[in-house]
C-alpha positions in Angstrom: 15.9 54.0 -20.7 15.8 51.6 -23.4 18.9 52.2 -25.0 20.4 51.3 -21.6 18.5 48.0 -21.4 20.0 47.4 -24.9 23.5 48.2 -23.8 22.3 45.9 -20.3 21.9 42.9 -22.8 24.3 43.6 -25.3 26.7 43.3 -22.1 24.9 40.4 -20.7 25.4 38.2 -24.0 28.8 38.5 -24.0 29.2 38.2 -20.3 27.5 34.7 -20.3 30.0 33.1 -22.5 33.1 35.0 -20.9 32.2 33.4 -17.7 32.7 30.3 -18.8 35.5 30.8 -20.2 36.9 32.5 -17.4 36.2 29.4 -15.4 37.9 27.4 -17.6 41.6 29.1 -17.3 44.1 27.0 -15.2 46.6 29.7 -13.1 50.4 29.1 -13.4 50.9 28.4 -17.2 53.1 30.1 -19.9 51.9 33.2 -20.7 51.9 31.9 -24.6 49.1 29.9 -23.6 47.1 32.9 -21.9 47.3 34.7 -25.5 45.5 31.6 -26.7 42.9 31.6 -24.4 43.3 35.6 -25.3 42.8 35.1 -28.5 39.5 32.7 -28.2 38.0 35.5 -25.6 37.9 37.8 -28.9 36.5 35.1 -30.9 33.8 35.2 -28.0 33.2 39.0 -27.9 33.0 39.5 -31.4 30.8 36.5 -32.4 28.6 38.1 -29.6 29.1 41.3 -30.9 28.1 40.3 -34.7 24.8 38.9 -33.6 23.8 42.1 -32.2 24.3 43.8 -35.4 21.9 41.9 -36.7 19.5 43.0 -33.5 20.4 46.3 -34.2 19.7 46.6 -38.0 16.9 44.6 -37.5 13.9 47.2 -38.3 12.1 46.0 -35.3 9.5 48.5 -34.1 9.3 47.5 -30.8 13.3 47.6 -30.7 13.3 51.0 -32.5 10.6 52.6 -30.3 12.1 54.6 -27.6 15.7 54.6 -28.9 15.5 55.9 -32.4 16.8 54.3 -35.9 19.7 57.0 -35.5 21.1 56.0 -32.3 20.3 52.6 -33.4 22.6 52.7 -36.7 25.3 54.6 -34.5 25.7 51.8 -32.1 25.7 49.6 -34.4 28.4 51.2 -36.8 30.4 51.7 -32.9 30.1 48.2 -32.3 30.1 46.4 -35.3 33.7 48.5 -35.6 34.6 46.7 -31.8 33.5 43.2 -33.3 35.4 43.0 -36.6 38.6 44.7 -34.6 38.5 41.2 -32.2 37.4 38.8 -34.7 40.6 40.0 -36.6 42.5 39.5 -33.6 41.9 36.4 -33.3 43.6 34.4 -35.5 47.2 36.2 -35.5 47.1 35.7 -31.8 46.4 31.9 -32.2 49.0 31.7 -34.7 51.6 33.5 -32.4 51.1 31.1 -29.3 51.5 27.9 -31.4 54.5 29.4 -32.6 55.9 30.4 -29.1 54.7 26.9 -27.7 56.5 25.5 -30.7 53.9 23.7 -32.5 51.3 24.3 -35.5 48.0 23.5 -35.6 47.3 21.0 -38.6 44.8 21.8 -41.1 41.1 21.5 -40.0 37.8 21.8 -41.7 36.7 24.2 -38.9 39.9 26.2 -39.3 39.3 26.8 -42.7 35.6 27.6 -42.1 36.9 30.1 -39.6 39.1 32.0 -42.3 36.3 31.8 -44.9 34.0 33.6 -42.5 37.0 36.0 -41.8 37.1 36.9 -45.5 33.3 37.2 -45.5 33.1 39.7 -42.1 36.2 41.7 -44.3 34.5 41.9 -47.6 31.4 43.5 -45.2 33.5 45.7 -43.3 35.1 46.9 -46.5 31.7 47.5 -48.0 30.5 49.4 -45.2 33.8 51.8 -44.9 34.0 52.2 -48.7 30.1 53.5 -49.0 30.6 57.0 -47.7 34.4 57.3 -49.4 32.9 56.4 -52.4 29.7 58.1 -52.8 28.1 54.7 -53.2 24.5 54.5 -53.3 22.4 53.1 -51.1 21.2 50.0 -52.8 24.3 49.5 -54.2 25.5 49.4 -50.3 23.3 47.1 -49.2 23.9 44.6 -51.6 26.7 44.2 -51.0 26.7 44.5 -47.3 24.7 41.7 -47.9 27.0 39.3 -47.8 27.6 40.1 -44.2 24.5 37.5 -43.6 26.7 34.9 -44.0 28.7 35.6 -41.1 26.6 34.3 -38.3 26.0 30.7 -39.7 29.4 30.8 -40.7 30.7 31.3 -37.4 28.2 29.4 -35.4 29.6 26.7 -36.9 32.6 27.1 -36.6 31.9 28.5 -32.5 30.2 25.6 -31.7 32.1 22.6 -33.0 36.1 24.5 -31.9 37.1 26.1 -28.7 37.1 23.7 -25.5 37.1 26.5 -23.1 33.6 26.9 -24.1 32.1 23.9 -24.8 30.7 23.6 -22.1 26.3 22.8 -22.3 25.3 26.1 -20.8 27.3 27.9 -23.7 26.5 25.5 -26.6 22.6 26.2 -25.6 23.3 29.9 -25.7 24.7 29.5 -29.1 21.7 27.7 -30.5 19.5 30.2 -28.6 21.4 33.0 -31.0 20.9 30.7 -33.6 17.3 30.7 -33.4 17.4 34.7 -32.8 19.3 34.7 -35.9 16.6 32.6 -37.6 13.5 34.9 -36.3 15.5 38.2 -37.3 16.2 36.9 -40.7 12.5 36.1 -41.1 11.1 39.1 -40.2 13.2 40.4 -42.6 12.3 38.5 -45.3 8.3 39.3 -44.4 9.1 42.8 -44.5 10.3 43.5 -47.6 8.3 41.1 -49.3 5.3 43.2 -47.5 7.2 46.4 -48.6 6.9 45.0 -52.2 3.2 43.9 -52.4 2.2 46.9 -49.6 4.4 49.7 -48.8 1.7 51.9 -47.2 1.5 48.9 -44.2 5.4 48.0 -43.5 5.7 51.6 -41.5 2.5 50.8 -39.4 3.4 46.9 -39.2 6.8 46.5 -39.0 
């Protein structure tokens, strides 16, 4: 029951945006401009997407409880394979359409932000496929999957200031309401291991 209200608001999260989005789309154009609107509805889903890998790897007890911190690390292995699959979508599509609607984009700030956070999502991805191949140990693996923090203020930036299919208020308040989930999940984080270092006996009852 509770992994189905997790799959309810994983689907929910990404829904919200998407409907905006949808709204946004004009009928009748060149279908070079529906793979860039194509191409920002994967930015959406997998921006979405990454945030609840950080849900899912949260060590949250009350998240845990109920659905297990297997099932747990298999959606999120699942998922977190969907997220980086669109995110890496996304810019070859973009590229594609200003190419077939004869124009390039020039050089941006945000664009370059978006293919520095790219990089970053890749070195993670790589990390994460290379740790079974590889033998790697577990601390090694984690640091550096690390990195893969980086990602979300990476791309909230870059979300929030680009796109204007979705910039409208609804969806820039749902970004900075991931922002701040971010924020909490990354604290509790923090707590817990500096807990697990001063107290290990407590962070199993605790956290």
């Amino acid at each position: 029951m509770k992994k189905n209200a997790l799959y309810a608001a994983m689907i929910a999260g990404a829904g919200f945006p998407v409907f905006y989005w949808a709204r946004a789309l004009t009928p009748g154009l060149p279908w070079s401009v529906y793979l860039y609107e194509a191409a920002r509805l994967c930015a959406i889903l997998g921006f979405v997407l990454v945030f609840f890998q950080y849900v899912l790897s949260s060590r949250i007890k009350w998240i845990e409880k109920g659905i297990g911190v297997g099932s747990l690390f298999k959606i999120h292995r699942k998922s977190g394979a969907v997220a980086f699959s669109l995110i890496l979508l996304h810019p070859p599509c973009l590229l594609l359409s200003e190419r077939l609607q004869g124009y390039g984009a020039p050089i941006h700030p945000l664009r370059v932000l978006g293919a520095l956070t790219l990089a970053v999502l890749c070195v993670a991805a790589i990390a994460a496929i290379l740790a079974p191949k590889f033998h790697w140990s577990y601390e090694r693996w984690r640091r550096v999957h690390r990195v893969a923090y980086a990602v979300f203020p990476m791309a909230l930036v870059h979300c929030f200031f680009i796109g204007s299919s979705v910039q409208k208020a609804p969806v820039k308040v749902f970004w900075l309401i991931l922002g701040a989930g971010y924020l909490a999940i990354l604290a509790h984080k923090l707590i817990r291991r500096s807990v697990l270092k001063r107290h290990p006996s407590r962070v199993k009852g605790v956290f």
